[in-house]
C-alpha positions as CSV (number, residue, x, y, z in Angstrom):
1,X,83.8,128.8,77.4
2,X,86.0,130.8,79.3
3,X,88.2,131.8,76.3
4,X,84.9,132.9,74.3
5,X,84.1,135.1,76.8
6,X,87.2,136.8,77.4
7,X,86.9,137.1,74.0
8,X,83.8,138.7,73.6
9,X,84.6,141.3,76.8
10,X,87.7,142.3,74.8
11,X,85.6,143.3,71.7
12,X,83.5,145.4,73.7
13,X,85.6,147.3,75.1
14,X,87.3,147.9,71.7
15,X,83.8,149.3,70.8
16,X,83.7,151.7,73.1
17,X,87.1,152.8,73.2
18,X,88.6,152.4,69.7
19,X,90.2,153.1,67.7
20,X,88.4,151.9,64.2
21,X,90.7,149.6,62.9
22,X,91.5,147.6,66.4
23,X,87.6,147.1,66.8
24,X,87.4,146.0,63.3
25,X,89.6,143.7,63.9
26,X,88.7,142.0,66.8
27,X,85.5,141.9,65.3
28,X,86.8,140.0,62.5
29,X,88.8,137.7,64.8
30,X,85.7,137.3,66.7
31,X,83.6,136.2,64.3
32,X,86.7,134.2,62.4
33,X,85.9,135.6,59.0
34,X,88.3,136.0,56.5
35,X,88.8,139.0,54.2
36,X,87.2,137.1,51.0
37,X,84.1,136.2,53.3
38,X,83.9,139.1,54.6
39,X,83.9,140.9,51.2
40,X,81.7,138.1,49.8
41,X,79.1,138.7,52.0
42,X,78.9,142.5,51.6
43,X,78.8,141.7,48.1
44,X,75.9,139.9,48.7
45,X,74.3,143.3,50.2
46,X,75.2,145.2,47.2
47,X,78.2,146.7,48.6
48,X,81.5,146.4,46.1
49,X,84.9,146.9,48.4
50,X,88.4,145.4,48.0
51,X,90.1,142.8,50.3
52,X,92.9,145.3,49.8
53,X,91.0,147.9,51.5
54,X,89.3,145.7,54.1
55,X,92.7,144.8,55.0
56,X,94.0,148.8,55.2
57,X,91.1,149.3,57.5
58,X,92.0,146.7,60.0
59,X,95.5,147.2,60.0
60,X,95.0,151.5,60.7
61,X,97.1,152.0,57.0
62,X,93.6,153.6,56.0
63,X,90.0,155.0,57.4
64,X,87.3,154.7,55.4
65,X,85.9,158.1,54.3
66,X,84.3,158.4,51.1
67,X,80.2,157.7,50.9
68,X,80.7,153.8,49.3
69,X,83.2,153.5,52.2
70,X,80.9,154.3,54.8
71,X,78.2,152.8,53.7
72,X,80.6,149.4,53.8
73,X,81.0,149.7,57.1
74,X,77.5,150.2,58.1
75,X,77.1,146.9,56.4
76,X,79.9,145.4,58.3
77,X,78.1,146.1,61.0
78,X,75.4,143.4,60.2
79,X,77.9,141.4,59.0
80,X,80.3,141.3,62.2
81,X,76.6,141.1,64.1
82,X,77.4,143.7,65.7
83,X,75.1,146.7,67.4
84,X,74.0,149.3,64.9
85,X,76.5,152.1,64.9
86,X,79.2,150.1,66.8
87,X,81.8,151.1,64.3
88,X,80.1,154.2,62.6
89,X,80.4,155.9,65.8
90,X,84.3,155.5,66.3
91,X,84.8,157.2,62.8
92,X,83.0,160.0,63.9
93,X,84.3,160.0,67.3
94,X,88.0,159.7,66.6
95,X,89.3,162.3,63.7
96,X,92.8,162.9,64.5
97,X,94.2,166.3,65.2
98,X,97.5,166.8,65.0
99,X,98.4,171.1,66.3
100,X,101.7,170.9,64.9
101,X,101.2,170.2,61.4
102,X,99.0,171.2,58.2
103,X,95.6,169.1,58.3
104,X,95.7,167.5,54.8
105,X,92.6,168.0,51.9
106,X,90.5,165.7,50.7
107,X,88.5,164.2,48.3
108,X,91.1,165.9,46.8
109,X,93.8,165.7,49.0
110,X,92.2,163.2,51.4
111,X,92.0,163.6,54.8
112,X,93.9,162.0,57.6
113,X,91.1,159.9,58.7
114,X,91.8,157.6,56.2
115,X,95.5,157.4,56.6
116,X,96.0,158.6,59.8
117,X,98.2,155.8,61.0
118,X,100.3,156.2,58.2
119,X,100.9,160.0,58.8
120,X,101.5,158.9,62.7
121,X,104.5,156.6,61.4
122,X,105.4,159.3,58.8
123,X,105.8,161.7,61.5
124,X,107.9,160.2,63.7
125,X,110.3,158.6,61.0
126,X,110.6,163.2,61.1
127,X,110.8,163.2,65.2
128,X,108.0,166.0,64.9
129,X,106.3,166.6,68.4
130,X,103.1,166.4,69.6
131,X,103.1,170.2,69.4
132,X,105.1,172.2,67.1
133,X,104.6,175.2,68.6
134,X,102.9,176.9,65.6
135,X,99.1,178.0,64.7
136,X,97.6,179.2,61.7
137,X,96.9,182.9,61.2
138,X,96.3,183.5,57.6
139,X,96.6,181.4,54.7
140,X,96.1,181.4,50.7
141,X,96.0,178.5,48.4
142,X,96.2,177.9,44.4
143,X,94.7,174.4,43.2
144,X,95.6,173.5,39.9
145,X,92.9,171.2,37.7
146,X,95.5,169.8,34.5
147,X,93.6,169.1,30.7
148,X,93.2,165.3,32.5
149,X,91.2,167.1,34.6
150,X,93.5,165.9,37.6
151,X,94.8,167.7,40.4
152,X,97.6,169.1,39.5
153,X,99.5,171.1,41.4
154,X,98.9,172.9,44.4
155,X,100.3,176.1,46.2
156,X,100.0,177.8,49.5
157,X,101.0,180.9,51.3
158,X,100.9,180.7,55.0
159,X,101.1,183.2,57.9
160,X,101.5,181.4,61.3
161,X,102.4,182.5,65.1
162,X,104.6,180.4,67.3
163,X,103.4,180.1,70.6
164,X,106.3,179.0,72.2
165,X,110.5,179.8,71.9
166,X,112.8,178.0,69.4
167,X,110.6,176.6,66.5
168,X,112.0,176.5,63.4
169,X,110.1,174.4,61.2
170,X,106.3,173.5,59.5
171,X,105.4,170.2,58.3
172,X,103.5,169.8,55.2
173,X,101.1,167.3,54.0
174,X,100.2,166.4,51.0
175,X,97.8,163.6,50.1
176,X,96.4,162.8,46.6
177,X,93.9,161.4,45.3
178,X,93.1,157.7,45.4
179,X,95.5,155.5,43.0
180,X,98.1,159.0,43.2
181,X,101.9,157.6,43.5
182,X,103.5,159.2,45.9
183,X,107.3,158.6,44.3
184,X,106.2,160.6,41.5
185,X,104.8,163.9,43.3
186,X,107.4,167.3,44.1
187,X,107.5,169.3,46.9
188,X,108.9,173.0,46.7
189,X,109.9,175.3,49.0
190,X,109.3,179.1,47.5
191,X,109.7,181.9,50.1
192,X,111.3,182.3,53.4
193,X,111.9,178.0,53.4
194,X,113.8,175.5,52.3
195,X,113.1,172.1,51.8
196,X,114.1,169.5,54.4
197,X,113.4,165.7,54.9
198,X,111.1,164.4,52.7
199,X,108.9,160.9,53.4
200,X,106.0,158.5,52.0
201,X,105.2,154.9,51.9
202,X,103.9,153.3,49.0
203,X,100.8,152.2,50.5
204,X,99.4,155.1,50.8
205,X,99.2,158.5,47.7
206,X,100.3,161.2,50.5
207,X,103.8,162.6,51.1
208,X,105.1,164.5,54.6
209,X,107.8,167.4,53.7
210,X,109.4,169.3,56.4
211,X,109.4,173.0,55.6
212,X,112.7,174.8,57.3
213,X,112.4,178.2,58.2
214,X,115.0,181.0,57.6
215,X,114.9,182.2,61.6
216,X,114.2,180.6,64.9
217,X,111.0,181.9,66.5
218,X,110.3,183.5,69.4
219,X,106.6,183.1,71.1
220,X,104.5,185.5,70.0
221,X,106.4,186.0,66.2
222,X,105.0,185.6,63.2
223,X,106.2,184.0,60.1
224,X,105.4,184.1,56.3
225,X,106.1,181.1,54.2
226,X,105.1,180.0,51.1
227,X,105.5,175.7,49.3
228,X,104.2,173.9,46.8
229,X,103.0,170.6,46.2
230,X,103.3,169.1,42.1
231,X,101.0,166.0,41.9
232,X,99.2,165.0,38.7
233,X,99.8,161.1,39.5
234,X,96.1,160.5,39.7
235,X,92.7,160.2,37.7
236,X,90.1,162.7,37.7
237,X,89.2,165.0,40.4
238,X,86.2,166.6,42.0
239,X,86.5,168.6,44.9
240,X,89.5,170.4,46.9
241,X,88.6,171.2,50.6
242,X,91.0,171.7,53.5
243,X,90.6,170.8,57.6
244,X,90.5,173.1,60.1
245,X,91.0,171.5,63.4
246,X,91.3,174.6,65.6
247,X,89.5,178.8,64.8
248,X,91.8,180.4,62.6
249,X,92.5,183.4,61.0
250,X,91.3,184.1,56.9
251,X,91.5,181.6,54.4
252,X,91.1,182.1,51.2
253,X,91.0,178.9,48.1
254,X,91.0,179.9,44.6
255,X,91.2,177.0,42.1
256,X,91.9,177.0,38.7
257,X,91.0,175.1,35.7
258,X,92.8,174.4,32.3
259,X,91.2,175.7,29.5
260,X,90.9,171.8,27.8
261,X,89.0,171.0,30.9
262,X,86.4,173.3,32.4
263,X,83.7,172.3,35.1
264,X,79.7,172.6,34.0
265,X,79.4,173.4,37.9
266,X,80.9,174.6,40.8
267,X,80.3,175.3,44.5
268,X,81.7,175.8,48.2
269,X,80.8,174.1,51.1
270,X,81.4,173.6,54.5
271,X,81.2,170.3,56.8
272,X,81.8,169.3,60.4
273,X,83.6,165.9,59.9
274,X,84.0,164.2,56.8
275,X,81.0,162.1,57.8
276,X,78.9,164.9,58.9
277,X,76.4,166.4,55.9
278,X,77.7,169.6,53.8
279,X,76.1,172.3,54.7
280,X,76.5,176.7,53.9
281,X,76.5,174.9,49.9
282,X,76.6,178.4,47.0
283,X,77.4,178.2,43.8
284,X,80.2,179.7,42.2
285,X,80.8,181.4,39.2
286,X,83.7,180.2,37.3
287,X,85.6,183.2,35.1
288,X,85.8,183.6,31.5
289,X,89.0,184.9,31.7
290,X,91.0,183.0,34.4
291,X,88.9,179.9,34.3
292,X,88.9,180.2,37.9
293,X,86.8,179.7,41.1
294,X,87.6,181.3,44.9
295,X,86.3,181.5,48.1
296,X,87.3,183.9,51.2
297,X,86.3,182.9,54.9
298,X,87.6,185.7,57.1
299,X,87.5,183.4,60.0
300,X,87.8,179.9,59.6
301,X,86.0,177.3,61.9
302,X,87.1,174.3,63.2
303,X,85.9,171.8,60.2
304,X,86.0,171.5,56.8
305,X,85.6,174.1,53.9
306,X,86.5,174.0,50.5
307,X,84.5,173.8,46.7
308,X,83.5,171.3,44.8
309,X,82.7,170.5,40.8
310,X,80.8,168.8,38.5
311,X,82.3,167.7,35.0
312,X,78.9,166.6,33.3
């Protein structure tokens, strides 16, 4: 008796403290499901999701994100019997933020919410700090859509500020989408860098490059650097946006589309969290001539912004 209730007091506490996948699974433990019951049962509520997946959530290799994803784990709820929202609320509560290094896209480039313990181990296999010493002042990005109508290939152009003396170096990551292989994706470094260490795992489609710059800062400097990501690994994609955890200068996003593959439909949007709603939705207009969509924010918000597109 004494052992259940320990028990039962530790799972609380996870639920109000976190993170996701150490509530999840003390959830699971309390209950003693196993992963094919678990998926069984949510099955039985209409919900479809892998014991791979169920396992990446419990072990922090992945957060779930997308809409089916979420709407998993609201079922999970019932499932685990636990109080409405118990785990909904720790997704929400608990997006990462890293200072030092570029917030990651998704659908498109997914997030870090779903991988964020995975960028955690990436990053210190680097020895990057808590704080690299940089923030954002300006950036512009090219998205690439391939005939597969797959994200191909992405580029950016960034101007950033140290705020304190001796940095030297950006990290960049990439993540692609769902079923991308990491092993198979580039990184380039184009102006005023040069490529350093390069990591990824093979459970999860995102790669961390260290960017190295050409000088040492001083705080108060400003830097231009541009890099490139080649991808193309995965199926067919829908949307590009990027994370803003902090105000920030302009951003601009233009993305292109190959001529074998054009869009019937395309907008921008903005979002607080990836599981808030999108909201400031307009269409854009994609040109006859460059096949091409943009967007221009003059000062970014912390958040989400990018543009999404229907195929038909």
């Amino acid at each position: 008796m004494a052992q259940d209730t320990a028990a039962s007091a530790g799972l609380a506490q996870m639920l109000r403290t976190g993170p996701f996948h150490l509530a999840l699974r003390a959830a699971l433990a309390e209950r003693g499901l196993a992963l094919h019951r678990v998926q069984y049962k949510l099955a039985q509520r209409g919900i479809k999701v892998g014991v791979t997946s169920l396992s990446y959530w419990q072990q922090g290799a992945r957060r779930p994100q997308r809409p089916e994803s979420l709407r998993a784990v609201t079922a999970l709820e019932e499932v685990l019997e636990l109080p409405a929202g118990a785990l909904t609320r720790l997704l929400e509560s608990q997006t990462p933020v890293y200072p030092d290094v570029e917030r990651p896209t998704g659908r498109s480039y997914r997030t870090l919410t779903e991988d964020s313990d995975v960028v955690r181990k990436l990053l210190a296999d680097l020895g990057a700090p808590t704080d690299g010493g940089l923030h954002t002042v300006g950036q512009s990005e090219r998205v690439l859509i391939g005939a597969r109508r797959e994200l191909l290939d992405r580029e950016s152009q960034q101007v950033v500020r140290a705020h304190r003396d001796g940095v030297d170096r950006y990290i960049a990551i990439h993540c692609g989408d769902e079923g991308a292989d990491p092993a198979r994706m580039t990184v380039r470094a184009t102006e005023n860098c040069r490529l350093g260490r390069v990591r990824h795992v093979p459970e999860a489609p995102l790669v961390v490059a260290e960017l190295l710059f050409d000088t040492r800062l001083r705080a108060g400097d400003t830097y231009v650097f541009s890099y490139g990501f080649r991808d193309g690994t995965a199926g067919e994609s829908t949307e590009y946006f990027r994370g803003f955890p902090f105000p920030g200068g302009q951003y601009v996003l233009q993305v292109r589309f190959d001529e074998a593959a054009l869009p019937v439909r395309c907008g921008r949007f903005a979002q607080a969290t990836t599981a808030s709603p999108r909201t400031a939705r307009q269409e854009l207009t994609l040109s006859g001539q460059h096949r091409a969509v943009h967007l221009v924010d003059q000062s970014v918000r912390p958040g989400l912004l990018g543009i999404e597109w229907d195929w038909g």
